[in-house]
N, C-alpha and C positions, 0 to 999 in steps of 0.2 A: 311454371315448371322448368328446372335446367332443363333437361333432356329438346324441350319443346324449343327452347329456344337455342338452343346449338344448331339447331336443325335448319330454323328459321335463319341462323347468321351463317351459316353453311350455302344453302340456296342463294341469299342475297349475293353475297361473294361470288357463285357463279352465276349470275345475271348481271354483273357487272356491264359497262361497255365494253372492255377491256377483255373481261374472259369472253364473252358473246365473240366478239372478232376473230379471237386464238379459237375458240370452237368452230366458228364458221369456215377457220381455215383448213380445218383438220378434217372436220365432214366433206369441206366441197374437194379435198385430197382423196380421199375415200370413196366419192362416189363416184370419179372418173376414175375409181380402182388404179393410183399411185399412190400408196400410201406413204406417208411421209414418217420420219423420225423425226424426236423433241424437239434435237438443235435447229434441222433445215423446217420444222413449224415455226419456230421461233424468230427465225431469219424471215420468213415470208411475214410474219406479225410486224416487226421490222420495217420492212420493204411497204408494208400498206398503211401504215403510219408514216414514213414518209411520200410515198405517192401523195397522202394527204395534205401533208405540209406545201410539199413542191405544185401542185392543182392549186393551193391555196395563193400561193405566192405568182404564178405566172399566168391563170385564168381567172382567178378573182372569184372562186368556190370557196362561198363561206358555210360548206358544211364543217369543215378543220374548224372553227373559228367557234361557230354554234356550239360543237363537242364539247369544244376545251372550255368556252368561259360560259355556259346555260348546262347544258346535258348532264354533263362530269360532276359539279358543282353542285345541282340540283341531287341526284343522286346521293354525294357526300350526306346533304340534309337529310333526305329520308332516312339513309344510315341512321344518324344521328337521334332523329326524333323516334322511331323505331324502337333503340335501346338507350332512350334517356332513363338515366335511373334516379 
């Protein structure tokens, strides 16, 4: 059924890696009760994507690395096989 699976590609979308981090930025802003606006969440998504990169490049933290070329990539797939038509 559409309906069923709008719904399904709705959720996936927000489980992403990518919305999960802008989410986690936004709740751990709100639970120390300083709530943040769009743009300065955006900016701090930003900021923790590169912390990422910069950890990655000068302590040799291959979570950045895992993300980008296993996690992100793998995900993609499920996407795909998900709503293979």
């Amino acid at each position: 059924p559409l309906a069923r699976r709008v719904l399904l590609s709705a959720l996936l979308v927000l489980a992403t890696p990518a919305v999960t981090l802008l989410l986690g930025i936004f709740l751990q802003r709100e639970l120390v009760e300083a709530p943040v606006a769009a743009a300065e969440g955006w900016q701090l998504f930003l900021a923790a994507v590169a912390e990422g990169l910069l950890q990655h490049h000068l302590y040799g933290s291959l979570l950045f690395p895992f993300l980008a070329l296993c996690a992100y990539p793998c995900w993609l797939l499920l996407w795909n096989v998900l709503f293979w038509k």
